[in-house]
Structures are given as C-alpha cells and as structure tokens.
N, C-alpha and C positions, 0 to 999 in steps of 0.2 A: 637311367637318366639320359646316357646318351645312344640312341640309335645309330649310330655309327659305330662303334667302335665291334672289332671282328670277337668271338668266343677267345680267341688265340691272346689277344690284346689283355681282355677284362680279366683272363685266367693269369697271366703274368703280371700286369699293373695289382691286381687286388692280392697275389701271393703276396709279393714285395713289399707292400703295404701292411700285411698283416705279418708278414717275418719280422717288418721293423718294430711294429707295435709289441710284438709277444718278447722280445728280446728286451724290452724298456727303453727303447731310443726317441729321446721326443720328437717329434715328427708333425709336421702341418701340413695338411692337401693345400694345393694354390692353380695355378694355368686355370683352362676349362671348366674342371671340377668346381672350385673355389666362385668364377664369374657365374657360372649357373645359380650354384648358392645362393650368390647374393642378388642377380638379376631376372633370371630365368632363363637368361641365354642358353640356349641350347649350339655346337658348332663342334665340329668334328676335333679330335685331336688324337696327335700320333703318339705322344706319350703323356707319360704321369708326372706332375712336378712335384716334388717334394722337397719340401725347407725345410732346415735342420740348421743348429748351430755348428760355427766352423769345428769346435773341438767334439764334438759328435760322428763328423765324416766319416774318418779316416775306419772308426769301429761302425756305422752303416754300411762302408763296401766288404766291411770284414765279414758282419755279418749275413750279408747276400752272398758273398763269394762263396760261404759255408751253405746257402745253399742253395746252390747250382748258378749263379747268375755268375755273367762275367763282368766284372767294373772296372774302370777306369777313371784315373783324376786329368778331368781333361784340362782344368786351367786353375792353376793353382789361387786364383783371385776369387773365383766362386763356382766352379763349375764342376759336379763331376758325373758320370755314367753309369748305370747298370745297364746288362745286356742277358735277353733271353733268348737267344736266337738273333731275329732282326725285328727284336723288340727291345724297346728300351726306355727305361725311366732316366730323369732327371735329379738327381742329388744337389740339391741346389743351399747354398750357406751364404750370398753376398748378391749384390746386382754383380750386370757384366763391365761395368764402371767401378766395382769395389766400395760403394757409398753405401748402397743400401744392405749392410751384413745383420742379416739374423741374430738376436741377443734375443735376453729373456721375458723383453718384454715384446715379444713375438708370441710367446710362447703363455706368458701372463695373460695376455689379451683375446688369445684364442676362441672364439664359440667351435663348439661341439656341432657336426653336420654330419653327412652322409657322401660317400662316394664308392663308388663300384659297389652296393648294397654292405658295405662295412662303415660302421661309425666312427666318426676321426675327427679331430680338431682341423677346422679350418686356417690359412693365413687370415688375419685380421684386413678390414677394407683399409684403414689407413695403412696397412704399412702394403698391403696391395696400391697403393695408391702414389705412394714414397721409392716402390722400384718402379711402377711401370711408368711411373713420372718421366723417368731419365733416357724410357725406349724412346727414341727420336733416325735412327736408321735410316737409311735409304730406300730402304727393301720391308722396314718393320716400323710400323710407329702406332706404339700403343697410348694416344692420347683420346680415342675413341672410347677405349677399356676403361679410362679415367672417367670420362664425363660419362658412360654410363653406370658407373661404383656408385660416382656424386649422385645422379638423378635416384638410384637406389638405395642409398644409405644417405646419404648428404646429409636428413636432417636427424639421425642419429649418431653419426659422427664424432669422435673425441678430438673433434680441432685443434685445440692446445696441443695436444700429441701430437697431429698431425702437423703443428706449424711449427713442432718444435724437432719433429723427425728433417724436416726440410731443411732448417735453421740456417745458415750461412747462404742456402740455394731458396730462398723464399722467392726468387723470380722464375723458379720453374715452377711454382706452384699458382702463383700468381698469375702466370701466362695458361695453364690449366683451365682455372676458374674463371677467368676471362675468356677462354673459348666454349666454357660451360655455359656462360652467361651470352653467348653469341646464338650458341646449338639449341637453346633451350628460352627463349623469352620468357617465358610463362612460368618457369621455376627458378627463377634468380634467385628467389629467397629461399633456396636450398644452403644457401653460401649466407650463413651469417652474416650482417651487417659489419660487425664489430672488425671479422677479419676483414672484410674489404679495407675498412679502417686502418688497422695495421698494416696492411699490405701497401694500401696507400701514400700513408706516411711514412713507410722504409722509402720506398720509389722517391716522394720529393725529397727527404733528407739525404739520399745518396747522390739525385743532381745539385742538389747545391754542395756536396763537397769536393774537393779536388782528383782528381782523375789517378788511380792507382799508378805509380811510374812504375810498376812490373809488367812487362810487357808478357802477360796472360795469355792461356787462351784456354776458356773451361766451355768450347764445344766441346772435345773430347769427351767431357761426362755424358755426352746426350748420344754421342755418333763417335766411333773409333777410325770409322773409314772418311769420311763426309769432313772431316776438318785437319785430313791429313797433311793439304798444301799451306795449313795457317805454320806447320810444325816444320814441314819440313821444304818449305820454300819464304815462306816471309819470316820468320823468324822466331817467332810466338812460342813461347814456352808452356809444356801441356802442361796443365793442372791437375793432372793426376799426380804429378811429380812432387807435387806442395799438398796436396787434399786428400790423398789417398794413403791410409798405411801399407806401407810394403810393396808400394808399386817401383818398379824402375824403370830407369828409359831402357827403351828395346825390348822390353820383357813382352810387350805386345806381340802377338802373332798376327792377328788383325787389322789387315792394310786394304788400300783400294791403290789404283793407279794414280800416279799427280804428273801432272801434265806445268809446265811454264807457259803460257799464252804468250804466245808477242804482243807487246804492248800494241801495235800500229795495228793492231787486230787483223791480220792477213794470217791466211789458214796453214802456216807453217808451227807444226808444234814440235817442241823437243822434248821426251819424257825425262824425267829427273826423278831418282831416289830418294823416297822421303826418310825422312830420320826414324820412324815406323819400321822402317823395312831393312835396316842395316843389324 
C-alpha cells in the first residue's frame, strides 16, 4: 500500500501488529493505514497507530516488551510507545485532549481491512472523525483528514453516533461540516439535511440564552499550546479542568511561549509564565 515505507519499517510495524493480534488484544489500525482505507490516500508515514482501550495498554507494552520492543507510556492521558530500534509504533487509547478515549464501541463498529499485507480491524470513520476533530495545532491541523473521511464516507456514515460522539462539542463538528460544505460545492448533500438542522438549531438556541458566567476557555481541547496566554495571562479557566476525566492543572507538559503585548502596541515585550508551564 504504501511505497514509502523502508523493509526495516514494514518488518517492525507488521511484527507488532501481529504480536498484538496473536496475544488477544483488541487492537484497531488508524493514521495513514486507516485514511487510505477509507480514501485512497496514499502519504508517507513514520510510524504505526494503533488504538486500543485504556485498560488494554498497560498489557500491549507488556506484551511487545516480551518481544524485543522497547515501550514507554509517554503521557498518561492517551499516549504510549513502542520502540524497535528508531522505529516506533503508537499505542494510542484517548485523543491528546483526553475527549476522544477508545471504548467499545470503537471496537463494535470496526470494518475488517488490510495493512502492512496483515488483516486487521480498522478505527471506524466516525470515530476517525471525532479525534481528528479536536487536531487544530499550530503546526498540525487535521481538518483536511475530516472533509476528506466526509467526501468518502459521508453518505454512509452513522451521524447519530457521530453527533452523539461530539455531543456537548457539536460546534466543532459543525465548524467541520461547514468547511466541508465551503471545500466541496458540489457534495454538500454528503452532510444530511436533517443534521444541518440540528446543528442549526443548537447554534440559534444557544444565542438566544444567556452567556455562561464561567469564565471558560475550551480552546485548549483543540490546541494545548495556541491558547496558552487565554490560561495563563487573561484569566480563563481550561476546560479540561471541567471536561476532561483525570486531567489536572499542570499535568500538561505541552507549552508554547506567552508573551504580554503592550497594550500601546510599541515592540517592547515581556515574556511571562503561563500556568501550563509551572
């Protein structure tokens, strides 16, 4: 599938993949592997993603460790490592916002594909669709990944699921589909009527009611570094703090510089310490 990837690569991604499979660990291909699946895309990539439920991890690095890979839990929110050398897979059980975490209807939903010539359940497009939702980075913004899942899956889709995976965040789905419907003229009607409808009607009933007195701030869920001065210069309380199970403040490694602008806009800046970073 993919002409990229070096013998050294496809010998350690497809080991790993089939240690996990033979062991009984449920396990879904997702990144690269998974977008081809469902698009065609073809584009180079440096490792293997694999999703797995959180209480699954901990025995996936056990059983890599046993054999020969070196793992690591790099962030206890979603993230961990295998290493084969300076190769390495992704152990992956949550987004890197902690919202989108693997359960079993990850796993219920599954189609059956192919990757590295080994047969494997794929991550499903909705819930492909529900992490890469929240990529919005400085350096990374997988809204591109989204509106092409839509244009290839759109009108098979389990919307319901997918508007119920978003559910409290149904404006980042909504700001999605509205860039789908910008990139794509001609396939608007990939996005059911019905949800523009609801989505619609969330939108006018949340202006007309009164304004949340918590002084919020759920960029964070999109960008960890990018909305670092709402937290820790103006005031704004992360939403992960409130929306996230098990997050605490500081637990983030994840910072960018924050700079104070002077108000009189003249080019004297003072760097200041965001609440991220202490």
């Amino acid at each position: 599938m993919n002409p990229f990837i070096s013998p050294a690569e496809k010998f350690a991604h497809s080991r790993a993949l089939i240690t996990l499979q033979e062991a009984g660990i449920p396990i879904l291909v997702g990144g690269a592997y998974a977008m081809f699946h469902y698009t065609g895309l073809v584009r180079y990539t440096k490792d293997l993603d694999l999703f797995l439920r959180r209480e699954d991890e901990a025995r996936a690095r056990a059983v890599l460790s046993q054999a020969g890979y070196r793992t690591e839990l790099v962030d206890q929110m979603w993230l961990s490592k295998a290493f084969w050398g300076d190769i390495f897979i992704d152990l992956i059980f949550s987004s890197g916002n902690g919202i989108a975490a693997v359960d079993d209807d990850w796993l219920r939903h599954a189609p059956v594909g192919e990757a590295l010539g080994v047969e494997t359940r794929m991550v499903p497009p909705e819930e492909m669709i529900w992490s890469k939702g929240y990529v919005q980075e400085r350096e990374r913004w997988d809204g591109a990944d989204v509106a092409h899942l839509l244009r290839a899956c759109g009108k098979e889709l389990d919307w319901r699921r997918l508007m119920r995976r978003f559910d409290e965040h149904w404006q980042v789905l909504m700001a999605h589909v509205t860039l789908f419907s910008f990139s794509y003229p001609q396939d608007r009607d990939v996005v059911p009527r019905w949800v523009w409808r609801k989505l619609l009607d969330r939108a006018e009933r949340q202006q007309a009611e009164p304004a949340n007195p918590d002084k919020l701030c759920r960029g964070t869920l999109l960008s960890r570094t990018q909305y670092a001065p709402d937290i820790g210069l103006w005031g704004y309380r992360d939403a992960r703090e409130v929306e996230v199970p098990g997050f605490e403040p500081g637990s983030d490694q994840v910072c960018a510089p924050v700079f104070a602008v002077n108000p009189r806009r003249d080019e004297s800046r003072e760097p200041v310490v965001a609440a991220s970073e202490v």
